[in-house]
C-alpha positions in Angstrom: 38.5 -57.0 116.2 38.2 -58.9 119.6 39.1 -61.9 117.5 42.2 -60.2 116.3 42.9 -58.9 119.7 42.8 -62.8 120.9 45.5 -63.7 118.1 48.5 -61.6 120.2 48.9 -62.9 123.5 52.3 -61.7 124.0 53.5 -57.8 123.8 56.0 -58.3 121.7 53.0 -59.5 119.1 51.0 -56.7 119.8 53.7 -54.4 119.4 54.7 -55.4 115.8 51.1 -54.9 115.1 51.4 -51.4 116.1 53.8 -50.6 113.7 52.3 -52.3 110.6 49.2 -50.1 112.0 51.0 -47.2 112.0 53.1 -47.6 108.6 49.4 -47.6 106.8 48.6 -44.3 107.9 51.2 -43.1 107.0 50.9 -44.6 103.3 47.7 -43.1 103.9 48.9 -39.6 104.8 50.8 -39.6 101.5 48.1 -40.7 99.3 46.1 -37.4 100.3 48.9 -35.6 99.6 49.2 -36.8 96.3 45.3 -35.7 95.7 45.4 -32.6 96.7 48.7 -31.8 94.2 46.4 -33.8 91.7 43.5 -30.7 92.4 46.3 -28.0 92.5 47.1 -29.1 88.6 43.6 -29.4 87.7 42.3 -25.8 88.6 46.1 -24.2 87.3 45.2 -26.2 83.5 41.2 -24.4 83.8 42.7 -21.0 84.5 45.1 -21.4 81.0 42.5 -19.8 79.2 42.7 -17.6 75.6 44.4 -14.3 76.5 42.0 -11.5 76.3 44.0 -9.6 76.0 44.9 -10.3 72.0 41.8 -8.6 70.9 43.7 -5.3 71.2 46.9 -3.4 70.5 49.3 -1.1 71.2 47.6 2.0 68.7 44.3 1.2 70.6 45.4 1.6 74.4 46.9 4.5 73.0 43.7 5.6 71.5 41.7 5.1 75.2 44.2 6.8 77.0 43.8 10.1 74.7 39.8 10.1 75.2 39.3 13.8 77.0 35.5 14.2 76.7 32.4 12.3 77.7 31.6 9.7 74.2 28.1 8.8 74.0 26.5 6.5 76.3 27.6 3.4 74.7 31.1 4.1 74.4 31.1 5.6 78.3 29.6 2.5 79.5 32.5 0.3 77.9 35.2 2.5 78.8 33.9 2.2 82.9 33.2 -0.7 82.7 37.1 -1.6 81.7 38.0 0.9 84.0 36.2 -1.2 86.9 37.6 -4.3 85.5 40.9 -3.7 85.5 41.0 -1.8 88.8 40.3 -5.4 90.8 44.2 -6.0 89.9 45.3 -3.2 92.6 46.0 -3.9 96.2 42.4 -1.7 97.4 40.2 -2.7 94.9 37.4 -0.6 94.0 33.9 -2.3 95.1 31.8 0.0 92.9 31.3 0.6 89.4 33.2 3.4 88.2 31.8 6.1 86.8 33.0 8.8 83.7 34.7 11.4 86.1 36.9 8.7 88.0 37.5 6.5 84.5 38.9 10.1 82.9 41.3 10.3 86.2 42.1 6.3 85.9 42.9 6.5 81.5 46.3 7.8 81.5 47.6 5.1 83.7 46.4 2.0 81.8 48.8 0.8 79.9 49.1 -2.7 77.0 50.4 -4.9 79.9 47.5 -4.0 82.3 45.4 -5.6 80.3 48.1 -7.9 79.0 49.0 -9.3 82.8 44.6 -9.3 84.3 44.1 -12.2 85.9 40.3 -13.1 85.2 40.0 -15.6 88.5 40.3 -12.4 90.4 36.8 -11.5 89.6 35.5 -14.8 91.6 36.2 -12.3 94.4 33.7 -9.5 93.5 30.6 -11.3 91.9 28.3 -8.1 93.1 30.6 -6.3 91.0 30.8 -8.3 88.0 26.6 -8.0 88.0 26.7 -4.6 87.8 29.1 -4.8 84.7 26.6 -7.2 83.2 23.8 -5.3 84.1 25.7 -2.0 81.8 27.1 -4.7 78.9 25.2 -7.3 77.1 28.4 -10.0 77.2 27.9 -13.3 75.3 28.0 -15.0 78.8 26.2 -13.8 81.7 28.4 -14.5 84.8 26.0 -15.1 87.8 23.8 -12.4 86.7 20.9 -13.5 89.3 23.0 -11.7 92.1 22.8 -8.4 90.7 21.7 -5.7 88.3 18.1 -5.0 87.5 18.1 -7.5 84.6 15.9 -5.8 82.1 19.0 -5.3 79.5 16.9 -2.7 77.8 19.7 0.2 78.7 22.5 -2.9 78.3 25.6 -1.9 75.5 25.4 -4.6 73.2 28.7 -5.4 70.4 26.5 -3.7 68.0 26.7 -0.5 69.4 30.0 -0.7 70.5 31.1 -1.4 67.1 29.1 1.4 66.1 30.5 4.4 68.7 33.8 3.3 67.4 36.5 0.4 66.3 38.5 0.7 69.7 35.5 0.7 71.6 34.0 -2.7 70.3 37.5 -4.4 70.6 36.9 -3.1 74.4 34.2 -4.4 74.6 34.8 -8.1 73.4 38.2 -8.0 75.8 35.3 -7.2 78.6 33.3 -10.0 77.2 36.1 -12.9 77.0 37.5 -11.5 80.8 34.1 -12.6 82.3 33.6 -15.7 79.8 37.0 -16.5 81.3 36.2 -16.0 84.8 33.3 -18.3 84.3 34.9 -21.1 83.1 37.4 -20.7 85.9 34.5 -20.8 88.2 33.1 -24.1 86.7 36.5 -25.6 86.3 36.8 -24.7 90.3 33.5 -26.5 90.7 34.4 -29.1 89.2 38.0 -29.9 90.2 36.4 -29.5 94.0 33.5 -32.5 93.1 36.9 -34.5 92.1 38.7 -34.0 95.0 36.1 -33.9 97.6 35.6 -37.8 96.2 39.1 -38.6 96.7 39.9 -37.2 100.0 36.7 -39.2 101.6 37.7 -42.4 99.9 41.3 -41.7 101.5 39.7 -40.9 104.9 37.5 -43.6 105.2 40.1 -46.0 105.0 42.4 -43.9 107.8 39.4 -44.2 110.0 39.4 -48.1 109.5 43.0 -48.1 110.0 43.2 -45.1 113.0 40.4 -48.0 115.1 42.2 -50.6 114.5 45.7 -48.6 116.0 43.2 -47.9 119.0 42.5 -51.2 119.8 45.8 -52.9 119.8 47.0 -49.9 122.2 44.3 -50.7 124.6 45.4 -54.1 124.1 49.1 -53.5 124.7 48.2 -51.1 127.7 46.0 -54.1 129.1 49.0 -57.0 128.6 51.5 -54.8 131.0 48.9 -53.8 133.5 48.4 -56.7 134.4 52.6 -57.7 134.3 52.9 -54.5 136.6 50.3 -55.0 138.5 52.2 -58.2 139.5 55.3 -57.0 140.2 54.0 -54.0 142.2 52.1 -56.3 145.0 55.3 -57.8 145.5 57.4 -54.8 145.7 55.1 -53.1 148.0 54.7 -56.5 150.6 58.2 -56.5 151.1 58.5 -52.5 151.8 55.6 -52.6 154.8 56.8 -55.6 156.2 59.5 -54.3 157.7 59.6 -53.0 161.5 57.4 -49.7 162.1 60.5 -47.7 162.6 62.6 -48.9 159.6 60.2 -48.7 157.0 61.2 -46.6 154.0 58.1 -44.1 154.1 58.9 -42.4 150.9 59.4 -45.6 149.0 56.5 -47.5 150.7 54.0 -44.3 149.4 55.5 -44.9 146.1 55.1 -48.5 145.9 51.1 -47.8 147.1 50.5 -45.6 144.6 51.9 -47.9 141.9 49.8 -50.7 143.1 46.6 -49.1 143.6 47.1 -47.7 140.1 48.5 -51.4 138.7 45.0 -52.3 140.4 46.4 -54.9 143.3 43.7 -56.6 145.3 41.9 -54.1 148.0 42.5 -56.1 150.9 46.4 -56.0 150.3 45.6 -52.2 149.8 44.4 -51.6 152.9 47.1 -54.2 155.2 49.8 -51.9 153.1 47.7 -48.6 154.1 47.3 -49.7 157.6 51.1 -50.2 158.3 52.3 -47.1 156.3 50.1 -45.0 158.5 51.6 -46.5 161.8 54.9 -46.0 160.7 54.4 -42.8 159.4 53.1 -41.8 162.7 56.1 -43.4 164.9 58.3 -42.1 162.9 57.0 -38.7 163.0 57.1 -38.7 166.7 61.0 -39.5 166.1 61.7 -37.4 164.2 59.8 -34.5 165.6 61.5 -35.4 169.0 65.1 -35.6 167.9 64.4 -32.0 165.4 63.4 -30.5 169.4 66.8 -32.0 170.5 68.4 -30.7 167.8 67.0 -27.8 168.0 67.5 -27.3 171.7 71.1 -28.6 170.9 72.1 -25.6 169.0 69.8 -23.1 169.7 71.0 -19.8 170.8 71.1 -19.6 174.9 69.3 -16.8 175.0 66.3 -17.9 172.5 66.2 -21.3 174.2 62.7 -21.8 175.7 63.9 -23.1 179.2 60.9 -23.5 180.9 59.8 -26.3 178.3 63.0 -27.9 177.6 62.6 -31.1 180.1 59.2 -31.6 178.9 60.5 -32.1 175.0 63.4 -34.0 176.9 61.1 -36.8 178.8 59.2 -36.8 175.2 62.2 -37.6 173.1 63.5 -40.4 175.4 60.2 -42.1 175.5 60.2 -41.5 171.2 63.4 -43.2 171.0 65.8 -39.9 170.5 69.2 -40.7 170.0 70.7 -40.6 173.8 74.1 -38.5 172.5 71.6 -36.0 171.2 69.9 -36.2 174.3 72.7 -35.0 176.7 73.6 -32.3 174.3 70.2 -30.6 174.9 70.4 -31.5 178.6 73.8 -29.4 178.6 72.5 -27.0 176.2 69.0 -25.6 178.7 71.2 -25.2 181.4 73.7 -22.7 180.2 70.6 -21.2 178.4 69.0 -20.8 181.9 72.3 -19.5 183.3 73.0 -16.7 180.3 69.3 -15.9 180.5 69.5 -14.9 184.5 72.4 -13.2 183.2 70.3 -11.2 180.5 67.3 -10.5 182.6 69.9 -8.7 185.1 71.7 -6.6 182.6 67.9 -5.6 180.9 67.3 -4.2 184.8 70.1 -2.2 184.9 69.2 -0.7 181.9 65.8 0.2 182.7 66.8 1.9 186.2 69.3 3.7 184.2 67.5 4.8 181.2 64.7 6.4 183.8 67.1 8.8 185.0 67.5 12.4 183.8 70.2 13.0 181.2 72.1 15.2 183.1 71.5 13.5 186.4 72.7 10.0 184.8 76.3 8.9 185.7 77.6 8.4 182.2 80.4 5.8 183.2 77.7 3.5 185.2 75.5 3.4 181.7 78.3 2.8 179.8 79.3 0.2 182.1 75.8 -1.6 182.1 75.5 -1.0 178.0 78.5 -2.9 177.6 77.2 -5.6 180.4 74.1 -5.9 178.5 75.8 -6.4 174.9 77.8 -9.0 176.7 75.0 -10.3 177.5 72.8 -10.3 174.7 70.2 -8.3 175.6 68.4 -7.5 172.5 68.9 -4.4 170.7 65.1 -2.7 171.7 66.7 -2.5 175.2 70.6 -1.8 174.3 69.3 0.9 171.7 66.8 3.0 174.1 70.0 2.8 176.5 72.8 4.0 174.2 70.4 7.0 172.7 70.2 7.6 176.5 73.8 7.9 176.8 74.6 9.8 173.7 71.9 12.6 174.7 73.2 12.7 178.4 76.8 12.8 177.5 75.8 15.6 174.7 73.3 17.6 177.2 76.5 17.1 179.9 79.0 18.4 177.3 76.7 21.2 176.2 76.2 22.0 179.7 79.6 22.1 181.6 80.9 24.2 178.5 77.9 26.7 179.2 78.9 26.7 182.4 82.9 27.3 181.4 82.0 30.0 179.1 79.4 31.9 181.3 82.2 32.0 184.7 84.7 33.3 181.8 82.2 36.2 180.7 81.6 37.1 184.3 85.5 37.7 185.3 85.2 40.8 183.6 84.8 44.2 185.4 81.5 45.7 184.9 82.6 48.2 182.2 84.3 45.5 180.6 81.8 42.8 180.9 79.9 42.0 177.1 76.5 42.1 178.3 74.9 41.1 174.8 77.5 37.6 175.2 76.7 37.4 179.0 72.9 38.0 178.6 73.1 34.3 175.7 75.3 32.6 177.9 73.3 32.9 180.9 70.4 31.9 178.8 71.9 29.2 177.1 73.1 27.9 180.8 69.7 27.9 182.1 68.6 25.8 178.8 71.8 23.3 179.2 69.5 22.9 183.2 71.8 25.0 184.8 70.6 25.9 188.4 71.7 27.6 191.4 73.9 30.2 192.7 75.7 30.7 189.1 72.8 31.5 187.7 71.9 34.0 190.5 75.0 35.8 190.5 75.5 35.9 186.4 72.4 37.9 186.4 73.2 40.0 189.1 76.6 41.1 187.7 74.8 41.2 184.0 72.3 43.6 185.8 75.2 45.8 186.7 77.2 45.9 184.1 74.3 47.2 181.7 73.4 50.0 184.1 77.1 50.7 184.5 77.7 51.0 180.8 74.3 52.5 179.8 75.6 55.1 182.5 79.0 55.4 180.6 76.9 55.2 177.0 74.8 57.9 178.3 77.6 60.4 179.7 79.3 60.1 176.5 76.8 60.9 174.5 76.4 64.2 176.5 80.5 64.8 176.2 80.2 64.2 172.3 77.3 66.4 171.8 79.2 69.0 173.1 80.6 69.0 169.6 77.0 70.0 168.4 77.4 73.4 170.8 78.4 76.8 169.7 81.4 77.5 171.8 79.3 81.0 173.2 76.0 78.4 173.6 77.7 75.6 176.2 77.2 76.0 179.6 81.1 75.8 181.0 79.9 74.9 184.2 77.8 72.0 183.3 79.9 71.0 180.6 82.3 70.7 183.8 80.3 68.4 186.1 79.4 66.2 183.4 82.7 66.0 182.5 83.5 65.0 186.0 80.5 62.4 185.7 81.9 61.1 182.7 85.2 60.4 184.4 84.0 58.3 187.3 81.6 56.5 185.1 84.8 55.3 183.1 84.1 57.6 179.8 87.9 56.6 178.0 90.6 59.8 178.5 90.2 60.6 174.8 86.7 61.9 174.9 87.1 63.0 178.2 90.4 65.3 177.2 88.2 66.3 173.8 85.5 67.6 175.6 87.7 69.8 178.1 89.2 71.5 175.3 86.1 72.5 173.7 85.2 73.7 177.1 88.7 75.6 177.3 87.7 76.7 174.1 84.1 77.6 174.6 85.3 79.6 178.0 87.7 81.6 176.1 85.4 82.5 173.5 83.2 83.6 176.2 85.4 85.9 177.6 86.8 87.2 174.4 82.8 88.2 173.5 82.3 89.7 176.7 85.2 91.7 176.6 84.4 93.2 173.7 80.6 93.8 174.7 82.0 95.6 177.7 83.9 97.9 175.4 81.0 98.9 173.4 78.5 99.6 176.6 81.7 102.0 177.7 81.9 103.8 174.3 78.2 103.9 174.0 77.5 105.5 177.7 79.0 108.5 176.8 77.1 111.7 176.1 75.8 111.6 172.6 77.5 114.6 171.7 81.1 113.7 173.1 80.7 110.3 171.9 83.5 108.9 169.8 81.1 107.1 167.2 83.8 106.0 165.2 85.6 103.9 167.5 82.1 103.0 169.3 81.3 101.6 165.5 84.3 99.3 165.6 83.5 98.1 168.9 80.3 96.9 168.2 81.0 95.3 165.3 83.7 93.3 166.7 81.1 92.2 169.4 78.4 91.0 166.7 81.9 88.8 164.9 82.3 87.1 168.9 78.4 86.5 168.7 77.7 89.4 171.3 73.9 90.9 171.3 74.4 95.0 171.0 71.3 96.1 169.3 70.6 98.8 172.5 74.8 100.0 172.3 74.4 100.1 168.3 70.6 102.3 168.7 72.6 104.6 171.2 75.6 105.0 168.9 73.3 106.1 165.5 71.4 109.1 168.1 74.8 109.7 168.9 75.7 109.9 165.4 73.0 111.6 163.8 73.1 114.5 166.9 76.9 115.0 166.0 76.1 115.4 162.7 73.1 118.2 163.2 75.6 119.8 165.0 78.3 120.4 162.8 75.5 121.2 160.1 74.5 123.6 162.3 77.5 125.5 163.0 78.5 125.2 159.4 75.7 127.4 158.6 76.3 129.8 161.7 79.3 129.7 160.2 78.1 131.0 156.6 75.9 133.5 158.2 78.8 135.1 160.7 80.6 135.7 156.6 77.8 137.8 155.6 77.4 141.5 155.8 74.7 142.8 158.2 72.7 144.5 155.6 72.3 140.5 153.6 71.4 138.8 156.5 67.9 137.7 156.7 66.6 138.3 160.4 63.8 135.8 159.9 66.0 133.2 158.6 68.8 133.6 161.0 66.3 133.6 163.9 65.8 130.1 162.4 69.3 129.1 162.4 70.3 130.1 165.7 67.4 128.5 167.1 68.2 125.2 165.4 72.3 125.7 166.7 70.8 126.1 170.2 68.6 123.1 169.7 72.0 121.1 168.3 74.1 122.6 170.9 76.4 124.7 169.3 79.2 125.8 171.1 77.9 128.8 172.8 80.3 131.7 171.3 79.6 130.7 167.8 75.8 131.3 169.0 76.3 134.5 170.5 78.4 135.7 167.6 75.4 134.8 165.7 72.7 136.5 167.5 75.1 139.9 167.9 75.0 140.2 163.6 71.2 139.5 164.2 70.8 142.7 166.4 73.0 144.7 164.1 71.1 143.6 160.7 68.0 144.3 162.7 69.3 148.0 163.8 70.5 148.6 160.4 67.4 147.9 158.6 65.4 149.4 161.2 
């Protein structure tokens, strides 16, 4: 190889090599490609096998699919076992052996073409499977039969007895029999067709190997050939970027260029002259430009933000870097209208602060709007102008809310202290003393307040005495009190409407009065006369019309019924003196009219009826005698 490598010293040489390199790869490439078609052929010509499926016919699927009941063990054995075989065709195979039960559920969906279209190289996939059928059927070719089953074949169905159980059943069970005999010489074709290929592909990849080394080696060739040609070029490149004055030098391109020659390999001690130079450029040049980004900065930095203690410090330092002198000036002009505007800030910021301490309603609101407006002007940062303007807004609102407190509590108090709305004077003095109201006003709106609601409770009071006169019977009210409280009521401002209402109920009540009394006065003057000259009729009448007026006559009314009932014993009286003076002297009982004329007496008869009485007693008595 290093005798090859020798051959090429040019790149173009090396590169032409490459390619022819390259181009037998891929000849390569296409040779294993051409195997592994040759090894697809091979195992599709070992799986065109007999079809198994030409041991049986239509009539005989027919014939398995009408099986009900459990054959004898021979014939069960075949009929599961083709049960299980033809089940590996599905999607989820069955990894068991199938037994009677699930074959009887599996019959009447087998069909010519299931066994017609089974694909023997599927069993390669299930040889457990495929032991366990060998291990029920003694097949012509055991398949693998080392894996599984017991291997005793003494319970094994042999073609014998399925011949014997039935015709269909031993044509089952040689299609079972050529299915594995297929499988197996699938498997050994597989086997085989691998040994084949395997030998082809490692010839084919032994030769890539050779020909993949031999591609390695010219690259590392090739990369060697322009190293060395870069290497070259890149000392030169980078000796002419550093040897330029400290202040000129490209630092961006001179890093580059290092980079490319310490990778391109350049001798160490030009490395380190290159290094050595960068370094000190890099550092003046930093100086620079940190210097002119100050005077930049300083240039166009807002006046109030400038730092102005430190600006002719970073002044002296950017003249001594080199700083452009135009850029210089600008800063110089720049810090002192910064330290001008800043004086100018501070003040405002003062102003502010005295302000702001002062009570909201003791602030003059035209000063703080005057120094808010200084201080925007002059830039005084918004966590000063902010504090200030909430200050304003709550003393002009706490100002506000107070004069109108004021306004509204001097227009409650005008009123006279009947007039005056104590419930609206009692808020707005409270509200005044919460807007900070003090003083006199305050004083004298309580004062009034006081006497307005003892005034009107006076006035509340008297009228509710004149309007429960309403309540009183007429006979009931007190006339004379009724009268000073009406007079009360009038000095205490009771409105002319109740006042005028409660005067007639007294004219009312006092005639009422006088109506009842007259007519009690009438009945004590009927009922003093004697009881026996009494006129009870007209005594009656009397009293009654003193109980309608609400007059209290029980001792007239008492005196009238004696009156009445001694009357009466009278007349009953002479009405029997009466009978008795009618009868003849000889039918008058002397006892008897003894009686009467005792009773007369006692009932006051008039006296010549009683002696009229007591002459026809003596002359009964003489008669008789």
């Amino acid at each position: 190889m290093a005798t090859d490598l020798a051959q090429l010293p040019s790149i173009e040489l090396t590169q032409a090599a490459i390619e022819s390199s390259l181009a037998t790869l891929a000849s390569l490439d296409e040779e294993l490609v051409a195997a592994a078609a040759a090894r697809k052929r091979l195992r599709d010509e070992a799986r065109k096998k007999p079809d198994p499926a030409l041991v049986l016919g239509q009539r005989d699927v027919d014939s398995l699919k009408r099986i009900k009941r459990q054959p004898p063990t021979a014939a069960s054995h075949v009929v599961c076992a083709v049960c299980t075989l033809l089940m590996q065709q599905r999607r989820r195979r069955k990894r068991h052996f199938v037994l009677w039960d699930e074959a009887v559920s599996l019959l009447p969906r087998v069909d010519w073409f299931a066994f017609k279209a089974f694909d023997p190289s599927l069993l390669l996939l299930a040889p457990e499977l495929m032991a366990v059928v060998q291990s029920r059927l003694a097949v012509s070719t055991p398949y693998r039969f080392d894996e599984g089953g017991d291997g005793s074949g003494a319970d094994r169905v042999t073609a014998e007895h399925a011949k014997k159980a039935s015709a269909v059943i031993g044509k089952l069970f040689a299609w079972c029999d050529r299915v594995i005999a297929n499988a197996e010489e699938v498997r050994a074709a597989a086997s085989e067709e691998d040994r084949r290929a395997a030998a082809t592909v490692d010839g084919i990849e032994e030769r890539k190997r050779a020909a993949a080394e031999r591609l390695s080696g010219l690259k590392e060739h090739l990369c060697a050939q322009r190293t060395a040609q870069r290497t070259a070029a890149e000392e030169s490149a980078l000796i002419a970027l550093v040897g330029q004055p400290v202040l000129s030098i490209n630092l961006e391109e001179a890093r580059e260029a290092l980079q490319r020659a310490t990778a391109s390999g350049v001798d160490d001690a030009a490395l380190k002259k290159a290094h050595a130079a960068i370094e000190g450029a890099e550092k003046a040049q930093r100086l620079r430009s940190s210097a002119a980004a100050a005077m930049s900065s300083m240039a166009n930095a807002p006046l109030l933000a400038l730092p102005t203690k430190d600006a002719h410090a970073s002044i002296d330092r950017a003249v001594k870097a080199g700083v452009d002198s135009t850029l210089i000036d600008k800063a110089r002009e720049r810090a002192a209208a910064a330290s001008t505007a800043q004086q100018q800030r501070d003040s405002a910021e003062k102003e502010l602060a005295r302000l702001g301490a002062l009570p909201a309603l003791k602030v003059s609101l035209g000063e703080l709007t005057s120094a808010i407006e200084s201080a925007r002007a002059a830039g005084v940062d918004r966590e000063w102008v902010a504090p200030a303007e909430s200050k304003h807004a709550e003393a002009e609102k706490k100002q506000k809310a107070r004069d109108v407190s004021i306004s509204s509590l001097e227009s409650v108090l005008k009123a006279g202290p009947l007039e005056l709305d104590v419930g609206r004077g009692t808020r707005e003095l409270e509200r005044a003393r919460a807007c900070g109201v003090t003083g006199e006003l305050l004083k004298r709106g309580a004062d009034l307040i006081a006497k307005a609601r003892e005034a009107q409770d006076r006035r509340s009071a008297l009228l509710q005495k004149l309007r429960r006169m309403e309540e009183v019977s007429p006979l009931a009210l007190r006339v004379d009190a009724a009268r000073a409280t009406i007079e009360a009521a009038r000095s205490a401002g009771v409105g002319e409407k109740d006042v005028e209402m409660a005067i007639a109920l007294i004219d009312k009540a006092g005639e009422a009065q006088r109506e009842q009394a007259a007519t009690l006065e009438e009945v004590k003057r009927l009922a003093s006369a004697a009881p026996l000259e009494m006129d009870v009729e007209a005594a009656r009448k009397a009293s009654e019309a003193a109980i309608a007026k609400g007059a209290q006559c029980d001792e007239q009314i008492r005196l009238i019924d004696a009156a009445a009932k001694k009357q009466q014993a009278r007349r009953a009286a002479a009405v029997a003196l009466e009978r008795l003076l009618a009868m003849p002297p000889l039918d008058v009982s002397v006892k008897d009219a003894a009686g009467m004329v005792a009773a007369s007496k006692a009932a006051e008869v008039e006296a010549d009826l009683v002696s009229s009485a007591e002459q026809l007693i003596r002359k009964a008595r003489d008669r008789k005698s």
